[in-house]
N, CA, C and O atoms as a MOPAC input file, in Angstrom:
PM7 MOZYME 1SCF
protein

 N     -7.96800 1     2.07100 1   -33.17700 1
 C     -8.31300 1     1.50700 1   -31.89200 1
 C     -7.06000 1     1.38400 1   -31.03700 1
 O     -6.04800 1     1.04600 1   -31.65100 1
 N     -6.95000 1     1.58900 1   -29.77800 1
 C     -5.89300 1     1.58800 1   -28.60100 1
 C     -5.77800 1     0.04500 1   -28.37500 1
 O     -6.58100 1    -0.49500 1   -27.61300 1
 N     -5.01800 1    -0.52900 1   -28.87100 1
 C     -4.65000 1    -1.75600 1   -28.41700 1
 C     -4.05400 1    -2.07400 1   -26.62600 1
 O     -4.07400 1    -3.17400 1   -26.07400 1
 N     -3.49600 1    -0.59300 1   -25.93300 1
 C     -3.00600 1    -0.73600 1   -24.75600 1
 C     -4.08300 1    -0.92300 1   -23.80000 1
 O     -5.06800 1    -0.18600 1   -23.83700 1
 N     -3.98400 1    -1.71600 1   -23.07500 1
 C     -5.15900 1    -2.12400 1   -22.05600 1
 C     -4.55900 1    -1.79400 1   -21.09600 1
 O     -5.28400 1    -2.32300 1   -20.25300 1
 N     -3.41400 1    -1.10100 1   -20.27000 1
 C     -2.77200 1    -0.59200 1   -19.36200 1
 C     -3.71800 1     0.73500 1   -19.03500 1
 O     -3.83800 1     1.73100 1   -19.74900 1
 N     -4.44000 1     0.43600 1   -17.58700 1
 C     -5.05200 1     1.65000 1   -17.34800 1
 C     -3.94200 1     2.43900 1   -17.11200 1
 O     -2.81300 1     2.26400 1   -16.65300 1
 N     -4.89300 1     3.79300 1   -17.77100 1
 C     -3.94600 1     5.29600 1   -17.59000 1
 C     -4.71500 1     5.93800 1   -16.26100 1
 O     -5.89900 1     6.05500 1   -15.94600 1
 N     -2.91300 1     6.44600 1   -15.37800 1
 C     -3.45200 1     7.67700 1   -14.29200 1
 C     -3.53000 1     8.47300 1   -14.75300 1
 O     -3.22300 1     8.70200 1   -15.92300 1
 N     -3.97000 1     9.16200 1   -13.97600 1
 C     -3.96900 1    10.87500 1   -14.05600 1
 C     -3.49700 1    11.81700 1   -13.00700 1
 O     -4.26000 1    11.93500 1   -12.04900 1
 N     -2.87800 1    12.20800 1   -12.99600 1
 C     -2.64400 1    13.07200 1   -11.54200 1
 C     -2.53600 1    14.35000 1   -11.72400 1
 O     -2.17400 1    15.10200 1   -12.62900 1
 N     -3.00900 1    14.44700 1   -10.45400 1
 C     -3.44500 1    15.87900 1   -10.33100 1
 C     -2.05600 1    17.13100 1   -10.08500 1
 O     -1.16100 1    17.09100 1    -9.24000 1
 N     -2.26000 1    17.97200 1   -10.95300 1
 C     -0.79500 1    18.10400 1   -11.07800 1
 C     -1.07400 1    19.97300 1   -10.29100 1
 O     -1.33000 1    20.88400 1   -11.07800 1
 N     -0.97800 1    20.25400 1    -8.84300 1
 C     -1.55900 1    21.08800 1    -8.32700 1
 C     -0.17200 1    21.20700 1    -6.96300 1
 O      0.30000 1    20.09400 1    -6.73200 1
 N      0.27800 1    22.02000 1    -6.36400 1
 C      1.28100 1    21.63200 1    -5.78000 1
 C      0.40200 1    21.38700 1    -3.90600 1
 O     -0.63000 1    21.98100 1    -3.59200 1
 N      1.02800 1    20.57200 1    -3.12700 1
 C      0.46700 1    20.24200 1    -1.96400 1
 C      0.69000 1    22.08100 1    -1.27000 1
 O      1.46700 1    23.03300 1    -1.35400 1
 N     -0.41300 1    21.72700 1    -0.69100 1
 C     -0.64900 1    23.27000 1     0.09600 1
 C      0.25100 1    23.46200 1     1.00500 1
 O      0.96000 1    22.46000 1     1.10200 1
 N      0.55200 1    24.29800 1     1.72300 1
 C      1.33200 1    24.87800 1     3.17800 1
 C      0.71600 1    24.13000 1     4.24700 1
 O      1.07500 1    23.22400 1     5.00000 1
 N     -0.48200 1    24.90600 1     4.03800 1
 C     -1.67100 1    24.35000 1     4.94700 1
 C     -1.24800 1    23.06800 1     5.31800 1
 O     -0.75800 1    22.80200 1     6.41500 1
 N     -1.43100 1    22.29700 1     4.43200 1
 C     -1.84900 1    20.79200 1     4.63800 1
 C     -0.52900 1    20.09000 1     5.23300 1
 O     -0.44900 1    19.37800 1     6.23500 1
 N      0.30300 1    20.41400 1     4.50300 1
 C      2.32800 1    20.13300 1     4.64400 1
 C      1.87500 1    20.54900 1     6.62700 1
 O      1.86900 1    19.52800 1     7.31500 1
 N      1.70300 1    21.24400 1     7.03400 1
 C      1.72100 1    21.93700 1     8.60500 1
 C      1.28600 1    20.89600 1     9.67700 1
 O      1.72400 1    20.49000 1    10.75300 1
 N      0.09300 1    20.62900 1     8.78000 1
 C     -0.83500 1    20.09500 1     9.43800 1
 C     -0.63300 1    18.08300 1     9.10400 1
 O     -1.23200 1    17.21000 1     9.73400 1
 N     -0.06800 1    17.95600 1     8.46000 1
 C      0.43700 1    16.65700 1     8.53700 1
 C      1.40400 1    16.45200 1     9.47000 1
 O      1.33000 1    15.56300 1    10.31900 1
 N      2.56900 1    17.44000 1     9.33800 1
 C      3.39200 1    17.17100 1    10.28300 1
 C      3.47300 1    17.30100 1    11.75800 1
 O      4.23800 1    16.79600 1    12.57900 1
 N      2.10000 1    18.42100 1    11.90800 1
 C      1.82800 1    17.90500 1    13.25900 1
 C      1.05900 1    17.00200 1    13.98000 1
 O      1.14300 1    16.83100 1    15.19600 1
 N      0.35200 1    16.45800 1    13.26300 1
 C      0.22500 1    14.97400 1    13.16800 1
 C      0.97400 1    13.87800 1    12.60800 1
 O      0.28900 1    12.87500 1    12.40900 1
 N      2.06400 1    13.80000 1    12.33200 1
 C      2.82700 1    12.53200 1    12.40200 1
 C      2.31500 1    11.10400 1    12.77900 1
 O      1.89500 1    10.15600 1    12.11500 1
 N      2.48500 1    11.29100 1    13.88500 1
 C      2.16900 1    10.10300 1    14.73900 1
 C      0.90200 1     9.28800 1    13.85900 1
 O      0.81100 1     8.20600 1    13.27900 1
 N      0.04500 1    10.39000 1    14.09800 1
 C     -1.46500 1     9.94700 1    13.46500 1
 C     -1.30100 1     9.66400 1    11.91900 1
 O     -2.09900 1     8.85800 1    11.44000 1
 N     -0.38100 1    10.22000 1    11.09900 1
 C     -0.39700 1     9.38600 1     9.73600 1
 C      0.20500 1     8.38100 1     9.57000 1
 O     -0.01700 1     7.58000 1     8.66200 1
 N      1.45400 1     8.23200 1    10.82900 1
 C      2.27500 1     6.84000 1    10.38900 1
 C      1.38800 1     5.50100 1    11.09400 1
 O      1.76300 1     4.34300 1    10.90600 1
 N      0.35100 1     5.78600 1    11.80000 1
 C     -0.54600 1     5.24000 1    12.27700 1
 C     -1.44600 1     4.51700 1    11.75600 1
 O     -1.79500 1     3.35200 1    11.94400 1
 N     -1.91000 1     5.62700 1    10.83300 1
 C     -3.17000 1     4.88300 1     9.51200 1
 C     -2.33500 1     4.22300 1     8.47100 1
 O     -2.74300 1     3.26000 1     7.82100 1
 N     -0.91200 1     4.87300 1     8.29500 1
 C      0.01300 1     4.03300 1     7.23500 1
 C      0.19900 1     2.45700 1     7.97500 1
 O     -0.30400 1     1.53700 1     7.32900 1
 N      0.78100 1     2.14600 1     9.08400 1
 C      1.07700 1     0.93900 1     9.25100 1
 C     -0.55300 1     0.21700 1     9.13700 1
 O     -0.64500 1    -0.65500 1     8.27300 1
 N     -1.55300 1     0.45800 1     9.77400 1
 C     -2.59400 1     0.00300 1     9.80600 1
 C     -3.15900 1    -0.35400 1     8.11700 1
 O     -3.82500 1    -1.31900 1     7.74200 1
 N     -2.63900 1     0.76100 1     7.33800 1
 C     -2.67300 1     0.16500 1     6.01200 1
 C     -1.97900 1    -1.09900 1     5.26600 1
 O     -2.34700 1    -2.11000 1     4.66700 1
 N     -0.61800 1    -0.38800 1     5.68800 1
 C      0.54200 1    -1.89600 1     5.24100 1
 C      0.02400 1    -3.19900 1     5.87600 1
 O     -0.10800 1    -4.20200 1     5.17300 1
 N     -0.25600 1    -3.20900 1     7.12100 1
 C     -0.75900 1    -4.38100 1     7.65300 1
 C     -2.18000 1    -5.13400 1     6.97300 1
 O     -2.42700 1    -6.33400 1     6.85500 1
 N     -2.79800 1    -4.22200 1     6.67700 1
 C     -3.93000 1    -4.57800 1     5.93800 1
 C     -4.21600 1    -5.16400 1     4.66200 1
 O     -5.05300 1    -5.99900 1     4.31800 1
 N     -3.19900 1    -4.44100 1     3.94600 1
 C     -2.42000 1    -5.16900 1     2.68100 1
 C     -2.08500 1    -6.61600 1     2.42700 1
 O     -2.35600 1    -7.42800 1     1.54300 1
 N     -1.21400 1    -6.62500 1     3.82600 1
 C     -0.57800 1    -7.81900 1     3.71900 1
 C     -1.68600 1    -9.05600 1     3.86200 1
 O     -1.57300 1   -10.21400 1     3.45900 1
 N     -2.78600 1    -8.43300 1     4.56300 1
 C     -3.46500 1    -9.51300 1     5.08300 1
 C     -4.67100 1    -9.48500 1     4.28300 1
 O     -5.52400 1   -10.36300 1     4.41500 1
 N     -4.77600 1    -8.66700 1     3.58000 1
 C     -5.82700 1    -9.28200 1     2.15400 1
 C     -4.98300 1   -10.09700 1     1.17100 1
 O     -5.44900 1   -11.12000 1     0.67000 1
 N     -3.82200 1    -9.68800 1     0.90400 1
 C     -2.77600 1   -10.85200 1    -0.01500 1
 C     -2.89900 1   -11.96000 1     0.64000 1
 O     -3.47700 1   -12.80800 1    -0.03900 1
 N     -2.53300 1   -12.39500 1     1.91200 1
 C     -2.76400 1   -13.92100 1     2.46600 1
 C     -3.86300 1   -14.36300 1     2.33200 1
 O     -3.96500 1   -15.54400 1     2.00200 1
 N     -4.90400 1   -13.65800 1     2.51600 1
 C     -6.18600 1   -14.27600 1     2.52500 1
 C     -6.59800 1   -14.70000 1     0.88800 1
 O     -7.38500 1   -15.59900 1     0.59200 1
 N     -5.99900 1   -13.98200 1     0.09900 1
 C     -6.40600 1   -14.21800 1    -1.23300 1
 C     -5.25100 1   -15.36700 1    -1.31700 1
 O     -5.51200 1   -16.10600 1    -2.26700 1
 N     -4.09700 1   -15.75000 1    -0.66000 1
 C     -3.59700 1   -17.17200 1    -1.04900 1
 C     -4.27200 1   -18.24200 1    -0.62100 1
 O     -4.32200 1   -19.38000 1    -1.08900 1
 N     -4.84900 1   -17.70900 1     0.42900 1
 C     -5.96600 1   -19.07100 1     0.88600 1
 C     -7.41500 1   -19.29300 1     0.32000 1
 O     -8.20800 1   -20.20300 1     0.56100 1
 N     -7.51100 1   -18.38800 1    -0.36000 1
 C     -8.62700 1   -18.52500 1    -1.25000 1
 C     -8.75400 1   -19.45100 1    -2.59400 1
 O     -9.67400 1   -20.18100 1    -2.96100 1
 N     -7.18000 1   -19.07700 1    -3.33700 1
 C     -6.98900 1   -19.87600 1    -4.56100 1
 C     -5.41800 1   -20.61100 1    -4.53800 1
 O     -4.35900 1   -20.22600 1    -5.03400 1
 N     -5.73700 1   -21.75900 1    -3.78900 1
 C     -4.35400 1   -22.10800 1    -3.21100 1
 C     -3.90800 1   -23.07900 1    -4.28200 1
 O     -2.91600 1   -23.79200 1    -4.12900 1
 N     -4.87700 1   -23.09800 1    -5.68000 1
 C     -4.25200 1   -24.04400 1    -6.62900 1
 C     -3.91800 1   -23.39600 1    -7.83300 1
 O     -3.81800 1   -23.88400 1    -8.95900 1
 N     -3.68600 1   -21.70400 1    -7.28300 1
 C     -3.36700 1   -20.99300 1    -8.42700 1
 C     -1.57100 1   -20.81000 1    -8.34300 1
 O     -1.17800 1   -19.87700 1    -7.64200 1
 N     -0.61500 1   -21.59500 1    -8.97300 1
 C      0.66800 1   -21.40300 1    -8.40900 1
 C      1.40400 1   -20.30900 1    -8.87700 1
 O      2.55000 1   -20.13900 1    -8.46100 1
 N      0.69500 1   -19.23900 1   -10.01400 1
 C      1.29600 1   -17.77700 1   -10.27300 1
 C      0.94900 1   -17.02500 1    -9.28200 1
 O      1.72600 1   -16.33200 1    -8.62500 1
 N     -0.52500 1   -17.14300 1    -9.08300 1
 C     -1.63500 1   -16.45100 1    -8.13500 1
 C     -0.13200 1   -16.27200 1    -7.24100 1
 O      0.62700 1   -15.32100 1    -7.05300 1
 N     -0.14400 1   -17.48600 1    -6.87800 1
 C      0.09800 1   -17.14500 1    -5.08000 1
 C      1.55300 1   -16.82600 1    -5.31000 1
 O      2.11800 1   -16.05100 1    -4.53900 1
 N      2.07900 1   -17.27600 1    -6.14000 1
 C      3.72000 1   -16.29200 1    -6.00600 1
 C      3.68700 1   -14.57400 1    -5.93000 1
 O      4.15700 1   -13.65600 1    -5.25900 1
 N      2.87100 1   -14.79100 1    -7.00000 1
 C      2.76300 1   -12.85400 1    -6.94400 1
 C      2.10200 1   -12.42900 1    -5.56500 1
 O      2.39000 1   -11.29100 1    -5.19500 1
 N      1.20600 1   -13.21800 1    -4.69600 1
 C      0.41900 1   -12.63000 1    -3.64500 1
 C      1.56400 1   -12.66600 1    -2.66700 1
 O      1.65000 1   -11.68200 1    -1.93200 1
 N      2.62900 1   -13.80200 1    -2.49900 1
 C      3.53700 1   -13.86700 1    -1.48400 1
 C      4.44100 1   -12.97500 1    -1.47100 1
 O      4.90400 1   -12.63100 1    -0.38400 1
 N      4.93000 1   -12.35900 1    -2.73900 1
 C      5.68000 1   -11.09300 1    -2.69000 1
 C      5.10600 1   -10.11200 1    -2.42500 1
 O      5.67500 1    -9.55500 1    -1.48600 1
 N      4.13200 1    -9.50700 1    -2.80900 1
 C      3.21800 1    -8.55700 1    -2.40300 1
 C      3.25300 1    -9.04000 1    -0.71900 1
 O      3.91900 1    -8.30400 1     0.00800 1
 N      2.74900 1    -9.92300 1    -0.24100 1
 C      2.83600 1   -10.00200 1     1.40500 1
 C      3.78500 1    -9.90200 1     1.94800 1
 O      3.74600 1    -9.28900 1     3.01400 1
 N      4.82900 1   -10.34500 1     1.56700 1
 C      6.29300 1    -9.37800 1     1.77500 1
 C      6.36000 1    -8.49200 1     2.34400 1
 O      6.23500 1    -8.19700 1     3.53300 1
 N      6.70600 1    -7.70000 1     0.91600 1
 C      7.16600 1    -6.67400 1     0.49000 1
 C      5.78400 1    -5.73500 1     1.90200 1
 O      6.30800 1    -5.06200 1     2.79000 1
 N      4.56600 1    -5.82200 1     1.88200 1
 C      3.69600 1    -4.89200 1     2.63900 1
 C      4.18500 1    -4.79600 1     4.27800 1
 O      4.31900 1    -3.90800 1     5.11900 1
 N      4.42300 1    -6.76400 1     4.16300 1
 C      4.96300 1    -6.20800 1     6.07300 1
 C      6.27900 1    -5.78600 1     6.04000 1
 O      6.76600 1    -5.32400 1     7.07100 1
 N      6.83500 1    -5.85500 1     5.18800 1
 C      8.68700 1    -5.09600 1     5.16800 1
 C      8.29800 1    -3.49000 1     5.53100 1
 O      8.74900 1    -2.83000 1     6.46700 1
 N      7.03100 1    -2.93400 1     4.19600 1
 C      6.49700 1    -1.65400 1     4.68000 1
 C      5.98400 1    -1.77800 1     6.64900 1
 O      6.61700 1    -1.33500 1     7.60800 1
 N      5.06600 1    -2.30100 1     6.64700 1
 C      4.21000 1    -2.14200 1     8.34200 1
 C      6.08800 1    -2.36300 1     9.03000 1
 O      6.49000 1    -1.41600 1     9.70500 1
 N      6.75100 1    -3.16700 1     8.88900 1
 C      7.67000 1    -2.99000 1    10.31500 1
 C      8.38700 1    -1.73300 1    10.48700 1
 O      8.65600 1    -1.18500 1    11.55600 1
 N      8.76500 1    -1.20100 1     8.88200 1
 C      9.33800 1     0.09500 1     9.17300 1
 C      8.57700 1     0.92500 1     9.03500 1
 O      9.07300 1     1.98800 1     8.66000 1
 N      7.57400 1     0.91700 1     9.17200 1
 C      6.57800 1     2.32500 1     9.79300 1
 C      6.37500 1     2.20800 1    11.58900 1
 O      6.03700 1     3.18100 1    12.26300 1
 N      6.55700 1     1.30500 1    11.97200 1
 C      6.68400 1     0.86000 1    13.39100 1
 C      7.54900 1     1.37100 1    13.76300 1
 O      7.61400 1     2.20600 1    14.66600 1
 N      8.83400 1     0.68900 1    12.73200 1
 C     10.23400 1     1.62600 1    13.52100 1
 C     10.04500 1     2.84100 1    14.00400 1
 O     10.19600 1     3.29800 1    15.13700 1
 N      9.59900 1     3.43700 1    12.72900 1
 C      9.55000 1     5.33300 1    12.88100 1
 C      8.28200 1     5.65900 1    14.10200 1
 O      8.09200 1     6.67900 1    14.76400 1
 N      7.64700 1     4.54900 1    14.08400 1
 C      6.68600 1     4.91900 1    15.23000 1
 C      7.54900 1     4.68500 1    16.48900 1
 O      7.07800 1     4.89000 1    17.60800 1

């Protein structure tokens, strides 16, 4: 029996197309777009989950770094925006 309870990835081990490499970069704008909108989003399901279990005092250490660390991501995707 596997005693490791660490889910395993998998990745897809296929190399990124030309195509796609082209076509990202001429959209830029538009991916660093959905990226900050992500980081921001991040951050703000971590807060909301500190206000959810505000008498969990591991809970919320780990959620406050995670909220961090996500808007450290959203400001410098701004920058580059």
């Amino acid at each position: 029996m596997n005693t490791n309870t660490a889910p395993r990835i998998k990745f897809i081990k296929q190399p990124t197309s030309t195509a796609w490499l082209e076509q990202a970069l001429a959209n830029l704008d538009t991916i660093l777009l959905d990226h900050s909108h992500c980081e921001r989003k991040a951050a703000g399901v971590a807060l909301n989950l500190m206000f959810r279990y505000p008498s969990s005092t591991k809970l919320i250490r780990t959620l406050t770094a995670i909220a961090q660390e996500e808007l450290q991501h959203f400001e410098q995707v701004n920058q580059w925006l």
